[in-house]
BADREN-949346 format. One record per residue: x negated, z negated, y of N, C-alpha, C in turn; residue number from 1; residue in three letters. Coordinates in Angstrom, 1 decimal. Layout:
@npx:X&npz:Z&npy:Y&capx:X&capz:Z&capy:Y&cpx:X&cpz:Z&cpy:Y&nr:NUM&rest:ALA
...
//
This chain:
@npx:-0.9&npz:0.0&npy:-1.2&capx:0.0&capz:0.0&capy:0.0&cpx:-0.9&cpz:0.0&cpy:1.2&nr:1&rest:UNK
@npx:-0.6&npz:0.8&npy:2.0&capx:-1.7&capz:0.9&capy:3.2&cpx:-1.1&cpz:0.1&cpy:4.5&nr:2&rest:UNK
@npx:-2.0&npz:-0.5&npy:5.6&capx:-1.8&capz:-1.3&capy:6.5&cpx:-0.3&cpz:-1.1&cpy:7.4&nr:3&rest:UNK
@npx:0.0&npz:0.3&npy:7.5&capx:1.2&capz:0.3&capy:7.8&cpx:2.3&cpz:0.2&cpy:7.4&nr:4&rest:UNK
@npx:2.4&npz:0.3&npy:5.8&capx:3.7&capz:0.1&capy:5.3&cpx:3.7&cpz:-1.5&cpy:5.0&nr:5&rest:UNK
@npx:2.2&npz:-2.3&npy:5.2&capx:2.2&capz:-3.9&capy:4.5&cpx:3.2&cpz:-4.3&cpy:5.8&nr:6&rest:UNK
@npx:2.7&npz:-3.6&npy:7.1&capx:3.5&capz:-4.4&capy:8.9&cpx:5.1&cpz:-4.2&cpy:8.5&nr:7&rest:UNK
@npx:5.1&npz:-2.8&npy:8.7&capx:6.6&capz:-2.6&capy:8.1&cpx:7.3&cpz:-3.8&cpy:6.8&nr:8&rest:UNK
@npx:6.9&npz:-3.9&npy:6.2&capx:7.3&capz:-4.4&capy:4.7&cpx:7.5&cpz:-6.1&cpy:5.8&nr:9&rest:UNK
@npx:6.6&npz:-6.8&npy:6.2&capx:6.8&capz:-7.7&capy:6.5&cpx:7.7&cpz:-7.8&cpy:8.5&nr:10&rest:UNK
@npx:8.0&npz:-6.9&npy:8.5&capx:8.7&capz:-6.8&capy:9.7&cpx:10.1&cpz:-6.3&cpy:9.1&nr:11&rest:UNK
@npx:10.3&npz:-5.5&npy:8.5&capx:11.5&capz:-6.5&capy:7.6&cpx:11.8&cpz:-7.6&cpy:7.3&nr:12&rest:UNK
@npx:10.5&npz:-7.8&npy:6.5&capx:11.4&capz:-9.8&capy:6.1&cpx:11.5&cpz:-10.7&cpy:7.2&nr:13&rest:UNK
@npx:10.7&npz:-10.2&npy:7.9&capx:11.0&capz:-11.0&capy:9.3&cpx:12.6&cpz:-11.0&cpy:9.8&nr:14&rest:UNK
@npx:13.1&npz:-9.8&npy:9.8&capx:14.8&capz:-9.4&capy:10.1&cpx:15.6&cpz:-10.2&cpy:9.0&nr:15&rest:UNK
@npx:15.1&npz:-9.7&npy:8.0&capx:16.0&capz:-10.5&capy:6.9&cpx:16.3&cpz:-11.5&cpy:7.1&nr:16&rest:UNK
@npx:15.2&npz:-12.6&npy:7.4&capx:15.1&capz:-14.1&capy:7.6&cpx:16.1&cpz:-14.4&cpy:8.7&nr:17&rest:UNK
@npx:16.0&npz:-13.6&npy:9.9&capx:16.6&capz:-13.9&capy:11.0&cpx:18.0&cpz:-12.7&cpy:10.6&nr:18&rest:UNK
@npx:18.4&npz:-12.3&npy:10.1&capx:20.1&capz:-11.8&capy:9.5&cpx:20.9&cpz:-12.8&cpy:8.8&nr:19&rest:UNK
@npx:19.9&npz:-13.0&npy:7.9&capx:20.3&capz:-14.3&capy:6.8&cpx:20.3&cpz:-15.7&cpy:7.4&nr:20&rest:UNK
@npx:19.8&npz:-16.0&npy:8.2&capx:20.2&capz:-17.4&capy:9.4&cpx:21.2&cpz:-17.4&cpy:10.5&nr:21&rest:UNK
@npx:21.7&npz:-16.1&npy:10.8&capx:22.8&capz:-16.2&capy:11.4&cpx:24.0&cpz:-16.1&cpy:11.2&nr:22&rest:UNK
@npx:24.4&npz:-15.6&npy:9.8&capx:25.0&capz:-15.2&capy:8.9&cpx:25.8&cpz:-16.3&cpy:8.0&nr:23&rest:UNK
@npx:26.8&npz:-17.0&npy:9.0&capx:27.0&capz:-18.3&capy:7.9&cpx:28.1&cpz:-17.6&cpy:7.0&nr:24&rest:UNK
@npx:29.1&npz:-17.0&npy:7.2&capx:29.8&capz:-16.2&capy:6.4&cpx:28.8&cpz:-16.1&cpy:4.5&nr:25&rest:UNK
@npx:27.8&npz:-15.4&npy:4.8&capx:27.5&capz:-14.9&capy:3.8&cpx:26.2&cpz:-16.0&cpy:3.0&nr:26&rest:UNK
@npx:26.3&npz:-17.2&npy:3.7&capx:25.5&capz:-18.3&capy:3.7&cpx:26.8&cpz:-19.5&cpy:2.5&nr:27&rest:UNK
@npx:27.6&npz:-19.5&npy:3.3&capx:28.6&capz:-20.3&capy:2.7&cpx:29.3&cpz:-19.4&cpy:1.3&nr:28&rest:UNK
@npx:29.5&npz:-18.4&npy:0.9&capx:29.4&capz:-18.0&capy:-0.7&cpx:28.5&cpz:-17.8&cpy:-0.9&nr:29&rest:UNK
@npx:27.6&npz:-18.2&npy:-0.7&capx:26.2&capz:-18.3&capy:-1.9&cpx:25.1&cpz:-17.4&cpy:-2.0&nr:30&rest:UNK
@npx:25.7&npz:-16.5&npy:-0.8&capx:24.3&capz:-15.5&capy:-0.6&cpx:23.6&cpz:-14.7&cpy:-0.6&nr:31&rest:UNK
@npx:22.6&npz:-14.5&npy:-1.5&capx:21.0&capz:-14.7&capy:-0.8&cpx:20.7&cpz:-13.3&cpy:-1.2&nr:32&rest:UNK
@npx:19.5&npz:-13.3&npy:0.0&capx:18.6&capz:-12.0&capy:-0.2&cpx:17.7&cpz:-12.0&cpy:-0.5&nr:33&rest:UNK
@npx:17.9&npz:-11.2&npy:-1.8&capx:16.2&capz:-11.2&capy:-3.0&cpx:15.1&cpz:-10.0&cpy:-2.2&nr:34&rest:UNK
@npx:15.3&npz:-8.8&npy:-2.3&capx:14.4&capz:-8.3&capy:-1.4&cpx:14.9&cpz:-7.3&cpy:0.0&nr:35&rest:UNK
@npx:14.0&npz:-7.4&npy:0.8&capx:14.1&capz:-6.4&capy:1.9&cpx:12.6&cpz:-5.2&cpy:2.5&nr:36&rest:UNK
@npx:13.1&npz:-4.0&npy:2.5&capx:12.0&capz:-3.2&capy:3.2&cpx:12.5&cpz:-2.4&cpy:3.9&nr:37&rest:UNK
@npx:11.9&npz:-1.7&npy:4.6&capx:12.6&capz:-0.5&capy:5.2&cpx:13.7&cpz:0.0&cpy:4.9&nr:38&rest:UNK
@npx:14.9&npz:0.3&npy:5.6&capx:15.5&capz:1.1&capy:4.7&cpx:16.5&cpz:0.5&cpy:3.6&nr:39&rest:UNK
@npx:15.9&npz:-0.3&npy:2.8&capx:16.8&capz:-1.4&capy:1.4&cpx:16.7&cpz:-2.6&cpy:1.4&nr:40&rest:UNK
@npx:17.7&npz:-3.2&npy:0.7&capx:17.9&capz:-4.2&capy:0.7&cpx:18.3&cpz:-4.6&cpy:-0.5&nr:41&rest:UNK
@npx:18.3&npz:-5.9&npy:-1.1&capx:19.1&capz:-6.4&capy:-2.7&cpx:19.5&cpz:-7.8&cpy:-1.9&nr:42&rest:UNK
@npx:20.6&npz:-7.9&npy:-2.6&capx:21.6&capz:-9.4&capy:-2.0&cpx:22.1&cpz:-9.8&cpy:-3.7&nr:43&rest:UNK
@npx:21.8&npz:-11.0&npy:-3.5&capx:22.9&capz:-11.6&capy:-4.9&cpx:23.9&cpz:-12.6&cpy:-4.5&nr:44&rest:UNK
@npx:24.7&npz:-13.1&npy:-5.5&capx:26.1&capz:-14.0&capy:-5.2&cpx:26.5&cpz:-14.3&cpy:-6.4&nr:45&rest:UNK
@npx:26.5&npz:-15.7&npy:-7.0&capx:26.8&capz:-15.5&capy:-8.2&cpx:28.4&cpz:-16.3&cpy:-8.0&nr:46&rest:UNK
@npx:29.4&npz:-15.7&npy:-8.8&capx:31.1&capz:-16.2&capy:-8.8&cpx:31.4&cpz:-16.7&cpy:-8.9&nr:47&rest:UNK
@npx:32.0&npz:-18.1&npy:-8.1&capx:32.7&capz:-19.4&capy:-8.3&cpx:33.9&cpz:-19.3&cpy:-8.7&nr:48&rest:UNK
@npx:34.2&npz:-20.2&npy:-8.8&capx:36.1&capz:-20.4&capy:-9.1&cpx:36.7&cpz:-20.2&cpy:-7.8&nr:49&rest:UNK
@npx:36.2&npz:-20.7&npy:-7.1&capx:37.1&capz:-20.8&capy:-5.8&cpx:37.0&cpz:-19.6&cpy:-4.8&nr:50&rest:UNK
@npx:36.2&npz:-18.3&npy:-6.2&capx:36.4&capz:-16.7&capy:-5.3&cpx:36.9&cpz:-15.8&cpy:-6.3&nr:51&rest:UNK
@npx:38.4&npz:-16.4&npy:-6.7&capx:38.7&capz:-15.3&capy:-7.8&cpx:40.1&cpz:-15.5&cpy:-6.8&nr:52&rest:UNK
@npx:40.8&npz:-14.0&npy:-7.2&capx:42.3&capz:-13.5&capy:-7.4&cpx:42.8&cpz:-13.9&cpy:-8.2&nr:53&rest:UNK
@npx:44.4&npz:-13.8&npy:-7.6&capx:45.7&capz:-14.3&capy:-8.6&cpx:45.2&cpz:-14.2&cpy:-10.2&nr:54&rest:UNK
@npx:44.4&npz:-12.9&npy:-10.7&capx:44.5&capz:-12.1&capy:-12.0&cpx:42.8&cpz:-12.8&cpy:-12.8&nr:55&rest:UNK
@npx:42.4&npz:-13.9&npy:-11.8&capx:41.7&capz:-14.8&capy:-12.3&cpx:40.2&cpz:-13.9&cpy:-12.2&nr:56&rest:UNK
@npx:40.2&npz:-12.8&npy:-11.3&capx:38.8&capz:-12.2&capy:-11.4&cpx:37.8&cpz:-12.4&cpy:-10.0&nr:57&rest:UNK
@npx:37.3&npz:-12.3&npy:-10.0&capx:36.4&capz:-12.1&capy:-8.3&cpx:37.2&cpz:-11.3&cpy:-7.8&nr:58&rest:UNK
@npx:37.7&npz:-12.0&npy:-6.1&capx:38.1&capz:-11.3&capy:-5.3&cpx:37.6&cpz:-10.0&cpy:-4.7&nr:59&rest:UNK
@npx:38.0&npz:-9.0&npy:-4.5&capx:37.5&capz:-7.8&capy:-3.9&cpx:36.9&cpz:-7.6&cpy:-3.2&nr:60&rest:UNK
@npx:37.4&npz:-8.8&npy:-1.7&capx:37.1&capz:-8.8&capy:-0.9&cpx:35.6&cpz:-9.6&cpy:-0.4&nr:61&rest:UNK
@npx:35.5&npz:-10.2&npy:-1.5&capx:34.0&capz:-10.9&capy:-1.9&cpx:33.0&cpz:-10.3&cpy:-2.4&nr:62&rest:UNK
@npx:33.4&npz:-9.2&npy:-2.8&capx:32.1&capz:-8.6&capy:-3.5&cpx:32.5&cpz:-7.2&cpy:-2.3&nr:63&rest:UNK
@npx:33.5&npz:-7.2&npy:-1.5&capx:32.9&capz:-6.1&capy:-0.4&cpx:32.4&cpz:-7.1&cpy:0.7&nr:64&rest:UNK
@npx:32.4&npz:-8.2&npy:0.8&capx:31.5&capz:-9.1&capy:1.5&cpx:29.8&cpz:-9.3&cpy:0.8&nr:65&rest:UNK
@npx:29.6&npz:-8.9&npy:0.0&capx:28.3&capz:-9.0&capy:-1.1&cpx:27.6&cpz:-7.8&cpy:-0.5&nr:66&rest:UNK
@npx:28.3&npz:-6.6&npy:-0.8&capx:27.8&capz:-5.1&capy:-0.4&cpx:27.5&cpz:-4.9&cpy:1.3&nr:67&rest:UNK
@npx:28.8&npz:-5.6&npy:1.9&capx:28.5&capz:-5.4&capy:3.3&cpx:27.2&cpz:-6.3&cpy:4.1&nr:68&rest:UNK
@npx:26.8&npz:-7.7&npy:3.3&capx:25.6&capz:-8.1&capy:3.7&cpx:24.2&cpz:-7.2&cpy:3.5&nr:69&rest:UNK
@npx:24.2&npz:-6.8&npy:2.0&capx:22.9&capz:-5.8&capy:1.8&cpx:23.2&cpz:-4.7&cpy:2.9&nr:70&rest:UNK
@npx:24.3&npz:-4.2&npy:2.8&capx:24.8&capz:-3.2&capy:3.9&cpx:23.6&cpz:-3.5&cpy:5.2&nr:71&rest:UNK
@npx:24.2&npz:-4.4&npy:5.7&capx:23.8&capz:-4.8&capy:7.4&cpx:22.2&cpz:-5.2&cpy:7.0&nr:72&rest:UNK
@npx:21.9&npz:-5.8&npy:5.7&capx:19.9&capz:-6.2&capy:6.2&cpx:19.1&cpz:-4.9&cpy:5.8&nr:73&rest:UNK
@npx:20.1&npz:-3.8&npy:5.0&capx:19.4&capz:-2.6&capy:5.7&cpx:19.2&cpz:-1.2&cpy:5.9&nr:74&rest:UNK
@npx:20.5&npz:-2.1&npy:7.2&capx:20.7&capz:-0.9&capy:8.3&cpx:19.9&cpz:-1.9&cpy:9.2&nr:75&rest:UNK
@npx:19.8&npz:-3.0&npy:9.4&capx:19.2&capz:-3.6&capy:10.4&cpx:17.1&cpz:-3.9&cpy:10.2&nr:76&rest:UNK
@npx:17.2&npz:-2.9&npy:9.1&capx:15.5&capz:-3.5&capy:8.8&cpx:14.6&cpz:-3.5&cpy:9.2&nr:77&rest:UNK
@npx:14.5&npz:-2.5&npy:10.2&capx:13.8&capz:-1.8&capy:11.4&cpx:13.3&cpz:-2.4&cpy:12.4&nr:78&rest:UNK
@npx:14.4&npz:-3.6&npy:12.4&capx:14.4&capz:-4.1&capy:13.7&cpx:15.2&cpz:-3.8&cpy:14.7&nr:79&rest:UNK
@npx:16.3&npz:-2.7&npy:14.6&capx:17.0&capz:-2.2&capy:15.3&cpx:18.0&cpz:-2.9&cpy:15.2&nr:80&rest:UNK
@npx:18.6&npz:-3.5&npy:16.3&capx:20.4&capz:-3.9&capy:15.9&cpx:21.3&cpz:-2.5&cpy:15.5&nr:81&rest:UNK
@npx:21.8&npz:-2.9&npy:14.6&capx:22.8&capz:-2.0&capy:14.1&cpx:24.1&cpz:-2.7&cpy:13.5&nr:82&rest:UNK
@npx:25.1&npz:-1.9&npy:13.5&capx:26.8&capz:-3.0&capy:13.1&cpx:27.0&cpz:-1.7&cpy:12.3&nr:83&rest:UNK
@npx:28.0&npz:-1.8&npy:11.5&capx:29.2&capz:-1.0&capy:10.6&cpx:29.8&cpz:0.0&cpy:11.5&nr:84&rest:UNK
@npx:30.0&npz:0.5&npy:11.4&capx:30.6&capz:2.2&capy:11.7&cpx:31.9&cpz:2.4&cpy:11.1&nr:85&rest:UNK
@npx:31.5&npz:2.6&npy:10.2&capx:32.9&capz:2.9&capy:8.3&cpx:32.7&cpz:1.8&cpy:7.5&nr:86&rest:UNK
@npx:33.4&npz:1.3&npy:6.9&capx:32.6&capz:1.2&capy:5.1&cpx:33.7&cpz:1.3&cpy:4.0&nr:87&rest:UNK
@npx:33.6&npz:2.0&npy:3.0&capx:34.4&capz:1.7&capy:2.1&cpx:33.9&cpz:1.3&cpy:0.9&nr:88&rest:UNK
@npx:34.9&npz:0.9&npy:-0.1&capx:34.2&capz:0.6&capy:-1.5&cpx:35.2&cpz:1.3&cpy:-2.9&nr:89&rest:UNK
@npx:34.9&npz:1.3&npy:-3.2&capx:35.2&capz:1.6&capy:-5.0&cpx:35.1&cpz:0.7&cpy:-5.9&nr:90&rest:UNK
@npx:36.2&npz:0.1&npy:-6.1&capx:36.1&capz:-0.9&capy:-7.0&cpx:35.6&cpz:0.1&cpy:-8.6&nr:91&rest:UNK
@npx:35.2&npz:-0.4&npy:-9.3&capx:34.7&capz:0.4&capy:-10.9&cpx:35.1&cpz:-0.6&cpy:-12.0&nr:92&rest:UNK
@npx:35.3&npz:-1.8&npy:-12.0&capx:34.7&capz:-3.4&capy:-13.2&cpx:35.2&cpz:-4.6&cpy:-12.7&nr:93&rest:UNK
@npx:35.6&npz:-5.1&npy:-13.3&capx:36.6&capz:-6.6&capy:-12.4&cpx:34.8&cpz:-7.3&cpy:-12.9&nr:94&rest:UNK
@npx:34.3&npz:-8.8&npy:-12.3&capx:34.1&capz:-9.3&capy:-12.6&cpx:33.8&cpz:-10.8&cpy:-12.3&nr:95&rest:UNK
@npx:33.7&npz:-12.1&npy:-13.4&capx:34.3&capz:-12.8&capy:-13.4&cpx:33.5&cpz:-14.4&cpy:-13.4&nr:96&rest:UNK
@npx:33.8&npz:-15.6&npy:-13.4&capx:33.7&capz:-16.4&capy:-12.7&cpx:32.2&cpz:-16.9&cpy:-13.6&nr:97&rest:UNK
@npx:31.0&npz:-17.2&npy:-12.8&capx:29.5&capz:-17.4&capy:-13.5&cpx:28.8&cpz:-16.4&cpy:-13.8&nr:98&rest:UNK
@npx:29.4&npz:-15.1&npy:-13.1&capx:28.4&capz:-13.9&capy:-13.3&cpx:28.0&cpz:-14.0&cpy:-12.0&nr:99&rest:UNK
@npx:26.4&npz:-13.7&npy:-12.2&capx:25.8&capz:-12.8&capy:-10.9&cpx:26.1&cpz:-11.4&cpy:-10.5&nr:100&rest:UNK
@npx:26.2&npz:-11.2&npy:-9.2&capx:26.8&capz:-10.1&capy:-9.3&cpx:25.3&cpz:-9.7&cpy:-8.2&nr:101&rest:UNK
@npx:24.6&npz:-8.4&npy:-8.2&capx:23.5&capz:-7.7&capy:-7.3&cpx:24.2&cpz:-6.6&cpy:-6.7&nr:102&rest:UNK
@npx:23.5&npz:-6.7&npy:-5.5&capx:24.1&capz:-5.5&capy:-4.4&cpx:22.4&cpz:-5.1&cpy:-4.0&nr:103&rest:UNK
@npx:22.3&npz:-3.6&npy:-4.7&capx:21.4&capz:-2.9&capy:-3.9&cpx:21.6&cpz:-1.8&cpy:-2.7&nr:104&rest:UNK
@npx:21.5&npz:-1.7&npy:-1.7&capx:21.9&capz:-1.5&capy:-0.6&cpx:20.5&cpz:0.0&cpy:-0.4&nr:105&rest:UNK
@npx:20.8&npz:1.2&npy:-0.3&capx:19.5&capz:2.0&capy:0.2&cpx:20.2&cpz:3.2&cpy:1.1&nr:106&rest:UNK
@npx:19.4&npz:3.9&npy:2.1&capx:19.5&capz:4.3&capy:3.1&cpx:19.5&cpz:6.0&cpy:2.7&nr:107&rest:UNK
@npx:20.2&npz:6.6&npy:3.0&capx:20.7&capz:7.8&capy:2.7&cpx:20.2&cpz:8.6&cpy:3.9&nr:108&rest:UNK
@npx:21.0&npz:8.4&npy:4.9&capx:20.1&capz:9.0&capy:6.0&cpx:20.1&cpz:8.1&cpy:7.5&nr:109&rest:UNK
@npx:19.1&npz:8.5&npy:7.9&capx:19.3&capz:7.6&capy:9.4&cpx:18.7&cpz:8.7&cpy:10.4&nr:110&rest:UNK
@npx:19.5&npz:9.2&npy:11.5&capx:19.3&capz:10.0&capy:12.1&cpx:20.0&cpz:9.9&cpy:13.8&nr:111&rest:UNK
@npx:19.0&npz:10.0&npy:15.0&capx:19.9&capz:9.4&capy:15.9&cpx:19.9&cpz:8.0&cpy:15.7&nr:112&rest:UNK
@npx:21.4&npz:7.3&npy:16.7&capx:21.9&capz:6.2&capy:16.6&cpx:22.7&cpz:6.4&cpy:15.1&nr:113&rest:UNK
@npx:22.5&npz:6.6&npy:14.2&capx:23.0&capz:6.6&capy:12.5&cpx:23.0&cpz:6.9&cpy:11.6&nr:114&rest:UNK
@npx:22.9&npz:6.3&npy:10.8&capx:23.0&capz:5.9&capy:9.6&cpx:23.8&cpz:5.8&cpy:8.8&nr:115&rest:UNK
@npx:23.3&npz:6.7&npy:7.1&capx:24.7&capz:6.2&capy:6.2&cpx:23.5&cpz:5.6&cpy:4.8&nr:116&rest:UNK
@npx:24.4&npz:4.5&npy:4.6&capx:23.7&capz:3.6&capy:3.1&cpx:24.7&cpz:3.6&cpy:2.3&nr:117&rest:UNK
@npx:24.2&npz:3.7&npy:0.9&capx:24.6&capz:3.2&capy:-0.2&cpx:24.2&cpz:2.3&cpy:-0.9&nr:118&rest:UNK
@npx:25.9&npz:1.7&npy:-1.6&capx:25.3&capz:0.4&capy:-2.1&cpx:25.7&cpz:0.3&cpy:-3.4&nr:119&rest:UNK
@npx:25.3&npz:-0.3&npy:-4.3&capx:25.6&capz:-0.2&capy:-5.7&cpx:25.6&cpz:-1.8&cpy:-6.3&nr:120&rest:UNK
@npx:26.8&npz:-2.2&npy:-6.5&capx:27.5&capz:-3.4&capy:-6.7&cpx:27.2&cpz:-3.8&cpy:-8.3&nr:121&rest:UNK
@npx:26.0&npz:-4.4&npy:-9.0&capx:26.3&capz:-4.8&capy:-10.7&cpx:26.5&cpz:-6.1&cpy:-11.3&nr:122&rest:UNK
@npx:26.7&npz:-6.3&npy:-12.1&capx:27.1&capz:-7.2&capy:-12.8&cpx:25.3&cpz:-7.7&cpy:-13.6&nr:123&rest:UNK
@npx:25.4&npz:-8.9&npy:-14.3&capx:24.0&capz:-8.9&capy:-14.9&cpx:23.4&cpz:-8.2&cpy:-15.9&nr:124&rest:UNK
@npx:25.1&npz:-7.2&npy:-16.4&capx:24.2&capz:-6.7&capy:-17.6&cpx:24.4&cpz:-5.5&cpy:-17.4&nr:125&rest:UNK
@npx:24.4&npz:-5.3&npy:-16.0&capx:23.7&capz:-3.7&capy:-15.4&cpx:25.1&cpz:-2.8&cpy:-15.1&nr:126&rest:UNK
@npx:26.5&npz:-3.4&npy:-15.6&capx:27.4&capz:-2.6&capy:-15.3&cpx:27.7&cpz:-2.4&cpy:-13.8&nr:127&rest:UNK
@npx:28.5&npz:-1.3&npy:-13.1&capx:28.4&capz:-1.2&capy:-12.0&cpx:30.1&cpz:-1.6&cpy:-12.2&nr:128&rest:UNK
@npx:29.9&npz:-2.8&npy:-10.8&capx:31.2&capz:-3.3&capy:-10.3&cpx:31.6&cpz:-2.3&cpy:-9.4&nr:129&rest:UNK
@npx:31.0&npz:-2.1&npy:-8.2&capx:31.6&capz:-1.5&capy:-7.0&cpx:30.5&cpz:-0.6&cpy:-6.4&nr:130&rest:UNK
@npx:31.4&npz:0.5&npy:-5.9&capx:30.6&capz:1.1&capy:-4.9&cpx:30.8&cpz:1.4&cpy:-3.9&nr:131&rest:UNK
@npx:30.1&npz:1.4&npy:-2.7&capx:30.1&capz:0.9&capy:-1.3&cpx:29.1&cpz:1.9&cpy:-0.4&nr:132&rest:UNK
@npx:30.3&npz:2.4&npy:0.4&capx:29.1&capz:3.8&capy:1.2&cpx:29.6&cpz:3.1&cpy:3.1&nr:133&rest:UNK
@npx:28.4&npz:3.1&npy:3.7&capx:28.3&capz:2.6&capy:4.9&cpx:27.5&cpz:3.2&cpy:5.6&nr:134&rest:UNK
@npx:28.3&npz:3.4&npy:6.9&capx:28.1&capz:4.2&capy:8.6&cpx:27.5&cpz:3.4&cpy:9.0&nr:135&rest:UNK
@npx:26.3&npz:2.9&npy:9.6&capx:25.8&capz:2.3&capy:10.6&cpx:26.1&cpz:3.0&cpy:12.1&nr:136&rest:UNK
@npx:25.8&npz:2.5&npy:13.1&capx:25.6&capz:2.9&capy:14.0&cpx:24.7&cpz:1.7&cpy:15.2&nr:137&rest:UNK
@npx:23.6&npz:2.7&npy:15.8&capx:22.2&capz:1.6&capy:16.2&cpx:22.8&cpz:1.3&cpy:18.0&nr:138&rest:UNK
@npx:23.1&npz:-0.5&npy:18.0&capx:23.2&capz:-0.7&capy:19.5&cpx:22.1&cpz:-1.2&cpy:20.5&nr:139&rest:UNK
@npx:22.2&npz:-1.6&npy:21.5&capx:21.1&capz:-2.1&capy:21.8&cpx:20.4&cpz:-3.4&cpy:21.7&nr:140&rest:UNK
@npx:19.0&npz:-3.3&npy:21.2&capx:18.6&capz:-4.6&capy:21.1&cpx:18.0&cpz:-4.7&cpy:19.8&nr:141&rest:UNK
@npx:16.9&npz:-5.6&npy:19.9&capx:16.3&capz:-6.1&capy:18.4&cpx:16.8&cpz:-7.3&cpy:17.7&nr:142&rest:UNK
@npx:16.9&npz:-7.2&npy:16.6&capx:17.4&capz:-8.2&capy:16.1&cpx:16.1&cpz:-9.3&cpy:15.9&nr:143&rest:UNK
@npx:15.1&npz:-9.3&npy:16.4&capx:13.9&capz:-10.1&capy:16.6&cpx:13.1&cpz:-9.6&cpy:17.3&nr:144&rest:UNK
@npx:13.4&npz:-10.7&npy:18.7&capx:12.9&capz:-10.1&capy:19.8&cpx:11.4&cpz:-10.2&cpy:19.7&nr:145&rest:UNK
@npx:10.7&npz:-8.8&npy:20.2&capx:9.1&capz:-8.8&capy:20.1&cpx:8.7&cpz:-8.4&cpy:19.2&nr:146&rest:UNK
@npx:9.7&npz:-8.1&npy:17.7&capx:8.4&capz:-8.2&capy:16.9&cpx:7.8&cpz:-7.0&cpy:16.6&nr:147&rest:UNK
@npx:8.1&npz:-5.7&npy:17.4&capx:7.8&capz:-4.4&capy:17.2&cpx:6.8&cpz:-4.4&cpy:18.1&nr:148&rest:UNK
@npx:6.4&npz:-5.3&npy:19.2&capx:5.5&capz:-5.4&capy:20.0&cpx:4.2&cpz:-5.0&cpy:19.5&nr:149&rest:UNK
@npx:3.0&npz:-4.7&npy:20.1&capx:1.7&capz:-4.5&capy:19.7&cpx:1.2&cpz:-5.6&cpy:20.4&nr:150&rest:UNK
@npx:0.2&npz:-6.3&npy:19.8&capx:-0.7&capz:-7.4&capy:20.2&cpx:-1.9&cpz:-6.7&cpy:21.6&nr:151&rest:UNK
//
């Protein structure tokens, strides 16, 4: 890995750290961001009781909260503020209470003020729960001020 992708790589997780701290929504179900770089992101959440539907499965609207986090840390990995545009999802797989569920999040195109990511919603044993396509669009401001600075 050469000097510029190591700055990049850690000027991501710099964002991540500062997404995921402001972020109580996605703090208070459970979470967390396993990796971030340029461009992608991976988020996990693993399914309590107290986030299932009538039909006793994980809420929908939980695991398009799972997808829309990786979504946002990256579209935002740059350092660029960026919010949601569109998003939709595709449910594929109900799934259910003690599974982890991964959301890998990668960047399709970014061009201009936008961006479209895809996300790909699994279960632990690789089945795909949901799929999740997202419009960014870049506003003003860094989501960590300075850190694109040069010393």
């Amino acid at each position: 890995m050469d000097a510029a992708t190591a700055d990049s790589n850690l000027a991501a997780e710099a964002v991540g750290r500062a997404m995921m701290a402001g972020d109580a929504a996605s703090r208070a179900l459970g979470i967390v961001l396993e990796t971030i770089r340029p461009g992608f992101a991976r988020a996990r959440m693993q399914v309590r009781s107290d986030m299932v539907n009538g039909h006793g499965r994980c809420h929908g609207g939980l695991i398009f909260t799972l997808a829309d986090t990786a979504f946002a840390c990256a579209c935002n990995s740059r350092n660029a503020k960026s919010v949601a545009h569109v998003a939709q999802i595709n449910f594929i797989a109900a799934a259910q209470v003690g599974e982890i569920l991964t959301a890998e999040a990668g960047e399709v195109s970014a061009t201009g003020r936008t961006g479209i990511y895809d996300v790909t919603v699994r279960r632990g044993d690789g089945e795909i729960v949901a799929l999740f396509r997202g419009n960014s669009y870049r506003i003003k401001g860094e989501v960590v001020s300075d850190l694109n600075k040069q010393p």
